[in-house]
MARLUMPA-537126 format. One record per residue: residue in three letters; x, y, z of N, C-alpha, C in turn. Coordinates in nm, 3 decimals. Layout:
BEGIN
SITE   residu      n_px      n_py      n_pz     ca_px     ca_py     ca_pz      c_px      c_py      c_pz
SITE      Ala         X         Y         Z         X         Y         Z         X         Y         Z
...
END
This chain:
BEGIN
SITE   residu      n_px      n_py      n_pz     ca_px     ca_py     ca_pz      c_px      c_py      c_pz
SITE      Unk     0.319    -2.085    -1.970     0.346    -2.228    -1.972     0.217    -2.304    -1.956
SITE      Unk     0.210    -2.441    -1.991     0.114    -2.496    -1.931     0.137    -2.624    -1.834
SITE      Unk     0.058    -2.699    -1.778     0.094    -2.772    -1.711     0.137    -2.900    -1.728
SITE      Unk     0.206    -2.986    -1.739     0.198    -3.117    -1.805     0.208    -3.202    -1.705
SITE      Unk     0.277    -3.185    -1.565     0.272    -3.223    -1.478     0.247    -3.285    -1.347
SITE      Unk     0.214    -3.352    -1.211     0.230    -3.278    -1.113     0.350    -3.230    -1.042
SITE      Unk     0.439    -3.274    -1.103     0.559    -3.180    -1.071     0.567    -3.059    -1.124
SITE      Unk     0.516    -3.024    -1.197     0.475    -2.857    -1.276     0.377    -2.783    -1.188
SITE      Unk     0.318    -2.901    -1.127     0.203    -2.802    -1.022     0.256    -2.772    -0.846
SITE      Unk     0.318    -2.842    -0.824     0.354    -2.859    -0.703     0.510    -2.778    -0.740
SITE      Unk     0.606    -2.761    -0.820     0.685    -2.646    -0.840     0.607    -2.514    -0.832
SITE      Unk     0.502    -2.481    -0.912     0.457    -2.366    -0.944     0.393    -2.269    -0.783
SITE      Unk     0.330    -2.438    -0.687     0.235    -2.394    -0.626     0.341    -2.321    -0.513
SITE      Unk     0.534    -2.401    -0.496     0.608    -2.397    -0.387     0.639    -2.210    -0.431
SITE      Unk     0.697    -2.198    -0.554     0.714    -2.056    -0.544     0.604    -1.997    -0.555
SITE      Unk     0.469    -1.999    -0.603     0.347    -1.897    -0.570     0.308    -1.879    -0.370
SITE      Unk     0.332    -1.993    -0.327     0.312    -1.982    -0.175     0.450    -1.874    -0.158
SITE      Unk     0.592    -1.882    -0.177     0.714    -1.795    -0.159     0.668    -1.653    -0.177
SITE      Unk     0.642    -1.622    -0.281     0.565    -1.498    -0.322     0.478    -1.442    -0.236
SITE      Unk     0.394    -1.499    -0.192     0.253    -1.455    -0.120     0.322    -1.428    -0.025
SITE      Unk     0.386    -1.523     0.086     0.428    -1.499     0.204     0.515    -1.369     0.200
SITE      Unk     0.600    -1.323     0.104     0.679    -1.255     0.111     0.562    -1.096     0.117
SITE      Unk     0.469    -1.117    -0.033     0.410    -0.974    -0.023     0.343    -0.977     0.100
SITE      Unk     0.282    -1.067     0.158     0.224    -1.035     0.327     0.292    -1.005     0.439
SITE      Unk     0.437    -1.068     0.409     0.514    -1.031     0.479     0.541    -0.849     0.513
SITE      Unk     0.583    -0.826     0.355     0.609    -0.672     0.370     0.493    -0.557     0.363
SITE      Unk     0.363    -0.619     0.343     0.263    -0.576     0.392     0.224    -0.523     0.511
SITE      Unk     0.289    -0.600     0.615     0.283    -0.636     0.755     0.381    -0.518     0.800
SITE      Unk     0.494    -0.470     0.727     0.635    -0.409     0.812     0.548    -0.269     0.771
SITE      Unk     0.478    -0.231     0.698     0.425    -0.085     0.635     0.407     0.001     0.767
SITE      Unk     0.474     0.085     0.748     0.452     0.193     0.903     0.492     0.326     0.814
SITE      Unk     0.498     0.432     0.916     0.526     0.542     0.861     0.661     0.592     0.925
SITE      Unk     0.716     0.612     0.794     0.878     0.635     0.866     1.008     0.526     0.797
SITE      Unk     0.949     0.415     0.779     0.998     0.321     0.665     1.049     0.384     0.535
SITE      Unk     1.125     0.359     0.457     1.178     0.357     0.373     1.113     0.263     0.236
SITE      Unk     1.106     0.287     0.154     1.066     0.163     0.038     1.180     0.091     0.008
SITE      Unk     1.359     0.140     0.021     1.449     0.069     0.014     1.449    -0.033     0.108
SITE      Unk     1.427    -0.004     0.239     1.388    -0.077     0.396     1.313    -0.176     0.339
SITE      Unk     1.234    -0.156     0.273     1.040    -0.246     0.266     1.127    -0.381     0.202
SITE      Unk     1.200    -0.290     0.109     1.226    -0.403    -0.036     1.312    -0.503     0.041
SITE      Unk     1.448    -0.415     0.112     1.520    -0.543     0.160     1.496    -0.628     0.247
SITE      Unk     1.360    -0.595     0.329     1.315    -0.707     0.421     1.250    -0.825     0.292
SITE      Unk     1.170    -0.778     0.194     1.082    -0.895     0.068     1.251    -0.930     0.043
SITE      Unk     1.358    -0.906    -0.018     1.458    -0.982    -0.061     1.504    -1.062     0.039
SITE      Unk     1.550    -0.992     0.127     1.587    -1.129     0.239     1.510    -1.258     0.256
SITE      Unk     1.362    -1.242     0.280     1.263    -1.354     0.268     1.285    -1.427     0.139
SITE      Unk     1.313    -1.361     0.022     1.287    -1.447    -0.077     1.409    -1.557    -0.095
SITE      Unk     1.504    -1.499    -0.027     1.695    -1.581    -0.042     1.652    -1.656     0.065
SITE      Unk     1.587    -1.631     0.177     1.582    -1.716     0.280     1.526    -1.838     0.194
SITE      Unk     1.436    -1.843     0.130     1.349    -1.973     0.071     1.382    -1.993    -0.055
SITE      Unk     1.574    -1.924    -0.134     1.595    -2.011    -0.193     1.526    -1.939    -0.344
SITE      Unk     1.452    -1.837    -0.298     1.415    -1.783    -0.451     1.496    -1.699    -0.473
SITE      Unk     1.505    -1.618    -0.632     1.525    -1.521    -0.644     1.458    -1.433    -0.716
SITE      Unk     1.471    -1.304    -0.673     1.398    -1.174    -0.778     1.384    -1.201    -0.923
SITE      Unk     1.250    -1.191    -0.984     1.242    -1.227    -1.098     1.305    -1.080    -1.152
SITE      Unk     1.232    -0.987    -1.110     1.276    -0.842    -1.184     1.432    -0.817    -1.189
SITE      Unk     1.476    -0.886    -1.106     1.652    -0.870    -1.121     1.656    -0.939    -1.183
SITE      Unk     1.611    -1.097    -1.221     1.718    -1.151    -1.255     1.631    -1.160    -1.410
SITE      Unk     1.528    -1.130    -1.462     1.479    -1.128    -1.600     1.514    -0.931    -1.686
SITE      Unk     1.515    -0.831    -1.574     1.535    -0.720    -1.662     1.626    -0.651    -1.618
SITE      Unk     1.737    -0.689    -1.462     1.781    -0.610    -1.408     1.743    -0.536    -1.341
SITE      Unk     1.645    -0.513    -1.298     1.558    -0.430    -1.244     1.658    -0.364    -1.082
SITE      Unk     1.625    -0.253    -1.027     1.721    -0.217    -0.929     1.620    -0.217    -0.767
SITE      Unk     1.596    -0.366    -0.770     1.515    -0.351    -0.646     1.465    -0.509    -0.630
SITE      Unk     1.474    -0.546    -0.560     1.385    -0.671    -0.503     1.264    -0.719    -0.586
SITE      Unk     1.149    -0.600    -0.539     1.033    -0.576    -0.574     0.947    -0.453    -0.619
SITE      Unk     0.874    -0.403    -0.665     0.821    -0.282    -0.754     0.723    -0.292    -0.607
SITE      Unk     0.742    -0.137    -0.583     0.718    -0.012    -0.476     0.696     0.065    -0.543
SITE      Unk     0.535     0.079    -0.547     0.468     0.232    -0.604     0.404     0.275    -0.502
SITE      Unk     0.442     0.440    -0.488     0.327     0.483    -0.368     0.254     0.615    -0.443
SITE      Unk     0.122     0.602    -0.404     0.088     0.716    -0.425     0.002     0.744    -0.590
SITE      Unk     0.074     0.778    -0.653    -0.036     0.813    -0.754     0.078     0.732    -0.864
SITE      Unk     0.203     0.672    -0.834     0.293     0.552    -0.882     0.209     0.452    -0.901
SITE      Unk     0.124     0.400    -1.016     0.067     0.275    -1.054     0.181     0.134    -1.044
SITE      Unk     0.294     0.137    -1.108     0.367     0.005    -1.114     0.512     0.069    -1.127
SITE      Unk     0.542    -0.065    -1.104     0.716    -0.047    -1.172     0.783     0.042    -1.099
SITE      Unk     0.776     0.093    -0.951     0.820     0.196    -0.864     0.957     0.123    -0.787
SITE      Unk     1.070     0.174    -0.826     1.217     0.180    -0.755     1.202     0.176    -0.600
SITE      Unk     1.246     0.102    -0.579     1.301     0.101    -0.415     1.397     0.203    -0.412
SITE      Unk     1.404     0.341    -0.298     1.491     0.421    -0.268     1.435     0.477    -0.129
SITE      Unk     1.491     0.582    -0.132     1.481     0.670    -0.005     1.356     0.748    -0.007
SITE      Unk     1.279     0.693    -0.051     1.138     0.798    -0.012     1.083     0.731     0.104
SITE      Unk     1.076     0.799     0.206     0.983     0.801     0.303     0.861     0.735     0.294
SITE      Unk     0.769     0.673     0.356     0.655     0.601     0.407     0.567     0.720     0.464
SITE      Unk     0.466     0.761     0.440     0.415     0.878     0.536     0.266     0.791     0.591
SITE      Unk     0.147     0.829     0.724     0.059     0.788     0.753    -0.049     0.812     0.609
SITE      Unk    -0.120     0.734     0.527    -0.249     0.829     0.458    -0.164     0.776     0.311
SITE      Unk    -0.087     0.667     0.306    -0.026     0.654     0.183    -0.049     0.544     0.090
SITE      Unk    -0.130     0.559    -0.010    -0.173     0.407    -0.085    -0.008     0.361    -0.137
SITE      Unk    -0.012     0.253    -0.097     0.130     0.126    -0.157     0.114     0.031    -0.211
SITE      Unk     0.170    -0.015    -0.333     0.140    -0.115    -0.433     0.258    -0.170    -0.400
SITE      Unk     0.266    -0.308    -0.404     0.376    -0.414    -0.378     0.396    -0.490    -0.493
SITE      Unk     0.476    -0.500    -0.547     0.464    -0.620    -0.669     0.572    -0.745    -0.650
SITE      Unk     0.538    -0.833    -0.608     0.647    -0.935    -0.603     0.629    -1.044    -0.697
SITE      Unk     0.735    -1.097    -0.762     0.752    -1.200    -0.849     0.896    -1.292    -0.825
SITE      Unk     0.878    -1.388    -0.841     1.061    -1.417    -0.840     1.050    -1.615    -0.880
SITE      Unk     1.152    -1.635    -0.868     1.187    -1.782    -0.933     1.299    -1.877    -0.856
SITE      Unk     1.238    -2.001    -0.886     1.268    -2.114    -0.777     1.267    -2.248    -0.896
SITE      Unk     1.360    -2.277    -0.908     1.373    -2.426    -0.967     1.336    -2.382    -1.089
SITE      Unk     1.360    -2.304    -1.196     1.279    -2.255    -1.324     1.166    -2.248    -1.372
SITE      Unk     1.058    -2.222    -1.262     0.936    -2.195    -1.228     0.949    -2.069    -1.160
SITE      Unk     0.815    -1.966    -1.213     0.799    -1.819    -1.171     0.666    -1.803    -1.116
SITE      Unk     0.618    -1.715    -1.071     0.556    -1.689    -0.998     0.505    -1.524    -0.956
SITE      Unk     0.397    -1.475    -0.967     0.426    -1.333    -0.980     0.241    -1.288    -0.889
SITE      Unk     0.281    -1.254    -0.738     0.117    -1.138    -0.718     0.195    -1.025    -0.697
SITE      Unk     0.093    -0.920    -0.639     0.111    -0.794    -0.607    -0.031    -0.745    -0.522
SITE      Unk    -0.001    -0.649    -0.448    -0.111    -0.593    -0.392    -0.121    -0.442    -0.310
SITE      Unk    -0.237    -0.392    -0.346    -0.234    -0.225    -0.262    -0.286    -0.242    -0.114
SITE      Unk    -0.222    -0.171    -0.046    -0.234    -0.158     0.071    -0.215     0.017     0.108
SITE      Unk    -0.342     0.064     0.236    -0.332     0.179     0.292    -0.261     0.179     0.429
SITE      Unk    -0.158     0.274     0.442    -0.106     0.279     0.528    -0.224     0.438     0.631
SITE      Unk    -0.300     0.382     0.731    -0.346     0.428     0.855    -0.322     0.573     0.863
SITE      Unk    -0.433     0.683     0.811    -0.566     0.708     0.847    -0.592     0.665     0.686
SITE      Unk    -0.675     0.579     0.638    -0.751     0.526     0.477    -0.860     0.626     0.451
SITE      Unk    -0.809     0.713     0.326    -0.900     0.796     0.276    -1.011     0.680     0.230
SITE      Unk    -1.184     0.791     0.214    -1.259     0.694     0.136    -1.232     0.639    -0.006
SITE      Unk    -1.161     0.690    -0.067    -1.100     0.744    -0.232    -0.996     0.590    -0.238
SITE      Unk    -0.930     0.554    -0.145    -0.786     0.467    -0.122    -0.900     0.359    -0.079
SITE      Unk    -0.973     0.355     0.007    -1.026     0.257     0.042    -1.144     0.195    -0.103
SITE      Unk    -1.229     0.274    -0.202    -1.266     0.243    -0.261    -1.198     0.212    -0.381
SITE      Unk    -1.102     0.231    -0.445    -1.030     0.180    -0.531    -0.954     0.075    -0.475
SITE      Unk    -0.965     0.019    -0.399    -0.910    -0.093    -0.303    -0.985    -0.218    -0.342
SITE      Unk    -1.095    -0.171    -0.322    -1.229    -0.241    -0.289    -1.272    -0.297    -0.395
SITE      Unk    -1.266    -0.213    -0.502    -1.325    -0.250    -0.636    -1.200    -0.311    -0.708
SITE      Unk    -1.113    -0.288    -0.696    -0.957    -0.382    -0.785    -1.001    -0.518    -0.731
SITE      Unk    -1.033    -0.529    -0.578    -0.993    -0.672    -0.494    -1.157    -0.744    -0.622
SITE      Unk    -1.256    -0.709    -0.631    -1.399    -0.758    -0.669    -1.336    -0.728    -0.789
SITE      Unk    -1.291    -0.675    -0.896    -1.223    -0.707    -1.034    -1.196    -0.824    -1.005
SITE      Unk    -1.079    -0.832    -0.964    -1.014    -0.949    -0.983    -1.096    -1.057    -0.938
SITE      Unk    -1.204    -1.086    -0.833    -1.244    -1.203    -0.778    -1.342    -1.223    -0.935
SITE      Unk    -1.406    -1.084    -0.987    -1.518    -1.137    -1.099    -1.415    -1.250    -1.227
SITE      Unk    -1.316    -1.163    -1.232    -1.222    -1.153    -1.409    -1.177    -1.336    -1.354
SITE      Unk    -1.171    -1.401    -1.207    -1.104    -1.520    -1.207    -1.214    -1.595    -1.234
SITE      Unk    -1.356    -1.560    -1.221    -1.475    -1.659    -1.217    -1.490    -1.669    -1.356
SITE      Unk    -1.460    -1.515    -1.438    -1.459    -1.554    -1.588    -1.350    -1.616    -1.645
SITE      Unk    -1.253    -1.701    -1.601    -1.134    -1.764    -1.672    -1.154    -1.908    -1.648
SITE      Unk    -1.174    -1.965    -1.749    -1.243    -2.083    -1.780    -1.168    -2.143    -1.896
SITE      Unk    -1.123    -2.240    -1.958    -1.090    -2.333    -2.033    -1.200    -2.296    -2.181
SITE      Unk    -1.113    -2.237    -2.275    -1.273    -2.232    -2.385    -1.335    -2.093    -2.365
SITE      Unk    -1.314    -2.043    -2.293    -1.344    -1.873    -2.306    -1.259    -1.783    -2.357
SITE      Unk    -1.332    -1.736    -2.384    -1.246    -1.627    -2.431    -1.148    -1.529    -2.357
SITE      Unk    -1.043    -1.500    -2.419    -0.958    -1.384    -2.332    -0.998    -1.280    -2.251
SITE      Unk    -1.093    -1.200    -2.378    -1.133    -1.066    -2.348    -1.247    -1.107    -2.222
SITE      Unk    -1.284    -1.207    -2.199    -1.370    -1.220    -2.102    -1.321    -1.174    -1.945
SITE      Unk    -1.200    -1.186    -1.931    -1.139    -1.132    -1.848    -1.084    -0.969    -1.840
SITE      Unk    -1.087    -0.904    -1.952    -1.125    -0.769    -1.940    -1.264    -0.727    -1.946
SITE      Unk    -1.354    -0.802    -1.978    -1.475    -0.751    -1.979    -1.494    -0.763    -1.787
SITE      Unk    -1.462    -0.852    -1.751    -1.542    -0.856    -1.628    -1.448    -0.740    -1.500
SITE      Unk    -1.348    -0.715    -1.559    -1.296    -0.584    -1.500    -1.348    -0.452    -1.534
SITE      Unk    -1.331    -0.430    -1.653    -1.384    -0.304    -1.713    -1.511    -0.315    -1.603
SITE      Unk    -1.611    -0.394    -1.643    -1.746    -0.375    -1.620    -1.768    -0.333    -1.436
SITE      Unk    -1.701    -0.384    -1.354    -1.632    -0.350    -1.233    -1.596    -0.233    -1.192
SITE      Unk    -1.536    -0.169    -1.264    -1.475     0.017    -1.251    -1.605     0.090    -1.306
SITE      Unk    -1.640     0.031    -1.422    -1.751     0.135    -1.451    -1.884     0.134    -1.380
SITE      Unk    -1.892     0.024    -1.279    -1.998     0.011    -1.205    -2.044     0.094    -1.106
SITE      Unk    -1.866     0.112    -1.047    -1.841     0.194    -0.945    -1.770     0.315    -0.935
SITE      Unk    -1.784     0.374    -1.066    -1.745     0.542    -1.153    -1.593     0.503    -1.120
SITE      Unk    -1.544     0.393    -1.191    -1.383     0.432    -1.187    -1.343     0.365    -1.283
SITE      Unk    -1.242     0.374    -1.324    -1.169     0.378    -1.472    -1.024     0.242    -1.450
SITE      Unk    -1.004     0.233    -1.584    -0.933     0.105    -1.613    -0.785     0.144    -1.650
SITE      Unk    -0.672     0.116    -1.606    -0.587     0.163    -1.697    -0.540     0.054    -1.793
SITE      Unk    -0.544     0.103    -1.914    -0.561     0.077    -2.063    -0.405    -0.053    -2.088
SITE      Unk    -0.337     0.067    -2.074    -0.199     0.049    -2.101    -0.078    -0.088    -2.003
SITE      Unk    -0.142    -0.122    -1.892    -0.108    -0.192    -1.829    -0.179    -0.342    -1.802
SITE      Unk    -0.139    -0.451    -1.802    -0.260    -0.565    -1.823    -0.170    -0.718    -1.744
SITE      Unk    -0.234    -0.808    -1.800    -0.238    -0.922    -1.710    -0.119    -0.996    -1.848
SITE      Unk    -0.061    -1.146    -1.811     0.039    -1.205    -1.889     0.026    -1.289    -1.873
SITE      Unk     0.090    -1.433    -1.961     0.110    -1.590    -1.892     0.252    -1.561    -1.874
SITE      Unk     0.279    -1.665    -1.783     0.380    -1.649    -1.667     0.377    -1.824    -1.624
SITE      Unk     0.494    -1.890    -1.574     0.521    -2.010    -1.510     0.658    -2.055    -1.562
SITE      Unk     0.751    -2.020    -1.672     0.915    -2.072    -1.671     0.931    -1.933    -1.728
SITE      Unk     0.869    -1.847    -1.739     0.955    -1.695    -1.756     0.851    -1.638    -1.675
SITE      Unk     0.879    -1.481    -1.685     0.803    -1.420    -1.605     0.707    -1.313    -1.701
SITE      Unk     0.756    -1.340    -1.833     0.621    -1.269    -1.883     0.600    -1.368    -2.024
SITE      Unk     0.539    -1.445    -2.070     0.550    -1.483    -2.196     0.392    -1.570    -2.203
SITE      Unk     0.381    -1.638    -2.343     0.256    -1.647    -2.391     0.091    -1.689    -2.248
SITE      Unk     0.021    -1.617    -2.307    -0.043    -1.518    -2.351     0.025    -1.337    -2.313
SITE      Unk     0.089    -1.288    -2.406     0.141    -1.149    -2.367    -0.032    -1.058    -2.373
SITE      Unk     0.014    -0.977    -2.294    -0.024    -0.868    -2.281    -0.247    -0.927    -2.252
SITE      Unk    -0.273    -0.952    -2.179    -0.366    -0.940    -2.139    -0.465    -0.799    -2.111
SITE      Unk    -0.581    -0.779    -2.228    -0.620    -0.635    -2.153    -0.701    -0.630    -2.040
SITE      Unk    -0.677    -0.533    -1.965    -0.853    -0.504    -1.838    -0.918    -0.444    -1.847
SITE      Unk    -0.956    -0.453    -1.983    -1.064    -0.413    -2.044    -1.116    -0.452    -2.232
SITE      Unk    -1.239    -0.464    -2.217    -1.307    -0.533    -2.372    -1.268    -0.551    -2.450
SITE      Unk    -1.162    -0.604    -2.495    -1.135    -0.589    -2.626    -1.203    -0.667    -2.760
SITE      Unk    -1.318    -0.619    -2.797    -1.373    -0.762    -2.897    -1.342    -0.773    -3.035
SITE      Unk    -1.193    -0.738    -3.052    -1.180    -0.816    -3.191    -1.040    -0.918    -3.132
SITE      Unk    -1.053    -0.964    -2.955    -0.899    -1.071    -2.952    -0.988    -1.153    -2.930
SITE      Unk    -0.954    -1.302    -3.007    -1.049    -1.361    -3.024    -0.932    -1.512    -2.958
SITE      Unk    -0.836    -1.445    -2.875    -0.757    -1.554    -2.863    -0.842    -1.641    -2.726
SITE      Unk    -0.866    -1.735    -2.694    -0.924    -1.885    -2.656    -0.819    -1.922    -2.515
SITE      Unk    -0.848    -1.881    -2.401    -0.818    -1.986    -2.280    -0.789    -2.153    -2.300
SITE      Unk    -0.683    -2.209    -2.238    -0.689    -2.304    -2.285    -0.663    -2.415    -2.151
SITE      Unk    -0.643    -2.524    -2.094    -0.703    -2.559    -1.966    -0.530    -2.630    -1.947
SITE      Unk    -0.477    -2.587    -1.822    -0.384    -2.607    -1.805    -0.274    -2.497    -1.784
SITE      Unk    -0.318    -2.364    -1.917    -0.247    -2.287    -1.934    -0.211    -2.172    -1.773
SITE      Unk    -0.081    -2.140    -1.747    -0.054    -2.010    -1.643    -0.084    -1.888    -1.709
SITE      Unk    -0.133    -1.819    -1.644    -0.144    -1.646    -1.643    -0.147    -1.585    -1.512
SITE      Unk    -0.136    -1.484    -1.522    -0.183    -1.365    -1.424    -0.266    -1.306    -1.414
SITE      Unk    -0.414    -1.267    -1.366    -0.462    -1.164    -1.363    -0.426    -1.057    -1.248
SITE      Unk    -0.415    -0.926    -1.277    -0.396    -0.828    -1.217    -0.445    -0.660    -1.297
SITE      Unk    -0.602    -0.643    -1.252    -0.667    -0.544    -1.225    -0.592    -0.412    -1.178
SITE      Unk    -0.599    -0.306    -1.291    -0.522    -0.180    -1.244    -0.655    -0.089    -1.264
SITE      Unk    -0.716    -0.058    -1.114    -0.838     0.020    -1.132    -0.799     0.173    -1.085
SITE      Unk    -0.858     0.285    -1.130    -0.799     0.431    -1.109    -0.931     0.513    -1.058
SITE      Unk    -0.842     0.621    -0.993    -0.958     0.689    -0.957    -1.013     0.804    -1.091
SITE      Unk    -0.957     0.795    -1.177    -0.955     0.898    -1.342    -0.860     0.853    -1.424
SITE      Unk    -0.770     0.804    -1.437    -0.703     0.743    -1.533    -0.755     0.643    -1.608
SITE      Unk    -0.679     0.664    -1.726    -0.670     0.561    -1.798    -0.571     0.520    -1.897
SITE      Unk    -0.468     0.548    -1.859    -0.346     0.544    -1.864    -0.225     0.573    -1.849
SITE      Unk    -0.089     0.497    -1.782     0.010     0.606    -1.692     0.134     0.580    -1.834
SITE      Unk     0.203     0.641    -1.765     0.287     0.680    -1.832     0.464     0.711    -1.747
SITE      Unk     0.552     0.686    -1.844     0.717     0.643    -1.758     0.772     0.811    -1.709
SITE      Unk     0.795     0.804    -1.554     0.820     0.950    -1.512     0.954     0.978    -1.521
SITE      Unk     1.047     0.889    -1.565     1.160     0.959    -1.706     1.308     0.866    -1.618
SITE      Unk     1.259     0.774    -1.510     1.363     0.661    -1.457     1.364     0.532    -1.530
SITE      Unk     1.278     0.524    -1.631     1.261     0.430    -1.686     1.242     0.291    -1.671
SITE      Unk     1.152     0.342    -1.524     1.078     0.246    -1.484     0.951     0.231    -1.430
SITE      Unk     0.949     0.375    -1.307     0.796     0.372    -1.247     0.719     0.441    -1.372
SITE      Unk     0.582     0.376    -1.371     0.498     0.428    -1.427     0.357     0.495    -1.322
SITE      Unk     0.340     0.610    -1.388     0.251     0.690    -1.288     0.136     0.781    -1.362
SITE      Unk     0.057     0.822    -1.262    -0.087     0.896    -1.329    -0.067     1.037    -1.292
SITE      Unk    -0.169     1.166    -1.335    -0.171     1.269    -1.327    -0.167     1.300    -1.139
SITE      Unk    -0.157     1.406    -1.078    -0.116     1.436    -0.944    -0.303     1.353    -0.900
SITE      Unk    -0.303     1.362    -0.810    -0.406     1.360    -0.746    -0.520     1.195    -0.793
SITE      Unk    -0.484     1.131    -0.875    -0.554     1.076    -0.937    -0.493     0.904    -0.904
SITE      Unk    -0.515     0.821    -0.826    -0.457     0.713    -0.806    -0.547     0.556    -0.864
SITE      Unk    -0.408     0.439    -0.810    -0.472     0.342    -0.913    -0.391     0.203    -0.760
SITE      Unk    -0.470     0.125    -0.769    -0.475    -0.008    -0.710    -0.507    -0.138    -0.745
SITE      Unk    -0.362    -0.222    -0.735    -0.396    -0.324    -0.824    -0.366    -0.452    -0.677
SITE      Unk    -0.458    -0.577    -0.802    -0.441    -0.691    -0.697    -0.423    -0.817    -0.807
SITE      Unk    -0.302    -0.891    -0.774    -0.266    -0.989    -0.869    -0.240    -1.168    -0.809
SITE      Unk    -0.276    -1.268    -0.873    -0.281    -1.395    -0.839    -0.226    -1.428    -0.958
SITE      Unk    -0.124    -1.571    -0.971    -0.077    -1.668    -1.039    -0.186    -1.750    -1.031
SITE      Unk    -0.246    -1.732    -1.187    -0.322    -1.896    -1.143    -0.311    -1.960    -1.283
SITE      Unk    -0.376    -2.117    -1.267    -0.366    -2.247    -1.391    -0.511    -2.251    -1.405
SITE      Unk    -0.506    -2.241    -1.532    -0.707    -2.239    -1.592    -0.759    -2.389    -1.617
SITE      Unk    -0.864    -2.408    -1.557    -0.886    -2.526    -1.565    -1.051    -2.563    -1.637
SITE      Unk    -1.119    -2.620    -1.638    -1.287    -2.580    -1.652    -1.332    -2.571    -1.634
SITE      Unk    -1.325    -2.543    -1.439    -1.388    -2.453    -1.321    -1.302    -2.343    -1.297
SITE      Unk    -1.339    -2.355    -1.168    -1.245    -2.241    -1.118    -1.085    -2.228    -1.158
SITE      Unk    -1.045    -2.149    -1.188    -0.865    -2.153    -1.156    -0.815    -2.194    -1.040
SITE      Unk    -0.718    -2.244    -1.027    -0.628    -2.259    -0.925    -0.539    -2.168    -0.882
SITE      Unk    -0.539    -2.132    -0.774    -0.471    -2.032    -0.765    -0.358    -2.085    -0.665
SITE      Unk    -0.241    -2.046    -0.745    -0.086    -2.059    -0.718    -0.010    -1.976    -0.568
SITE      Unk    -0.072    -1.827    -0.549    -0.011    -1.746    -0.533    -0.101    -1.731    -0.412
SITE      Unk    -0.090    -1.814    -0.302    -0.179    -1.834    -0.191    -0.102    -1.855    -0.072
SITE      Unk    -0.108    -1.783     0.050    -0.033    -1.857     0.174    -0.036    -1.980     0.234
SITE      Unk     0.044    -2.060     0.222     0.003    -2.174     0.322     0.105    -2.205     0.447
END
């Protein structure tokens, strides 16, 4: 969407604050011994409390609140009965909708003792994303925002996954600009435009470079041993900085 508003901005900004609070929220409950069904229904309760609802339910059906990946699970991970263990990378993805305005972050978190491996693919997703927002500018180019990711993983010997990418987002939850890459692409020659919503969200790996559906037809995941951490903001492109939507207040 873009903005035409300030009622377009001040809708967008009420469910991007809903969102945030919620993924910090269930950020916060991460222990070992938890449930990801547990995790999810504490983020759903918060989100009915304030009046939102699950975008993933209510745009694909989705069977969960929010996308719970642990482990070497990049995205799109089912809420069920798997256990929480100490030493476990967790990806949160929350999105959902309020007044026909959407809203969508996500974020990895280590659950206590943090390998160096979990902590550095942490590290470098969070600095993706801070570079790929400084490159989103009004009049730039798309790929500028995979360039400044790519260039990020390969700085720090880690890899991009290909197959998974960033979207515009603000009255649906995935629509124009589709499919954003996080990484170079130089023959999209499609043009930022000032006003416009997207997402960026950085999927950096420790060897991957691309996951693939583990046959629920939903989580997507990487080879054993090989993990990926992503970090995502709603923001409106402007001809500075973006604004970013998807902020606690």
């Amino acid at each position: 969407m873009s903005i035409n508003s300030e009622k377009d901005l001040e809708s967008l900004r009420r469910i991007g604050n809903i969102v945030a609070r919620c993924l910090a929220y269930m950020h916060s409950k991460l222990e070992p011994g938890i449930t990801t069904f547990e995790l999810d229904q504490l983020g759903g309760e918060l989100l009915t409390l304030h009046g939102a609802v699950s975008a993933p339910k209510l745009t694909y059906n989705f069977p969960g609140y929010t996308c719970i990946s642990v482990n070497e699970e990049a995205a799109h991970g089912i809420p069920g009965p798997k256990i929480l263990k100490a030493g476990d990378l967790v990806n949160i993805d929350v999105s959902a909708e309020l007044d026909g305005y959407f809203a969508d972050t996500g974020g990895s978190a280590i659950i206590p003792p943090r390998s160096a491996l979990h902590m550095q693919i942490c590290d470098v997703a969070k600095k993706a994303l801070e570079n790929a927002m400084l490159a989103a500018r009004a009049g730039a180019k798309i790929n500028q925002i995979g360039r400044a990711i790519e260039s990020e993983a390969k700085r720090n010997g880690l890899t991009v996954i290909r197959n998974l990418g960033s979207h515009g987002v603000g009255r649906a939850l995935h629509e124009e600009p589709q499919f954003i890459p996080g990484y170079y692409d130089k023959k999209d020659r499609r043009l930022l435009k000032e006003n416009q919503v997207i997402t960026i969200e950085p999927f950096i790996s420790s060897g991957a470079h691309e996951v693939y559906d583990t046959g629920d037809g939903w989580t997507l995941t990487t080879n054993p041993g090989i993990f990926t951490a992503q970090y995502e903001h709603t923001m409106v492109i402007t001809k500075g900085k973006p604004l970013i939507m998807t902020l606690v207040s």
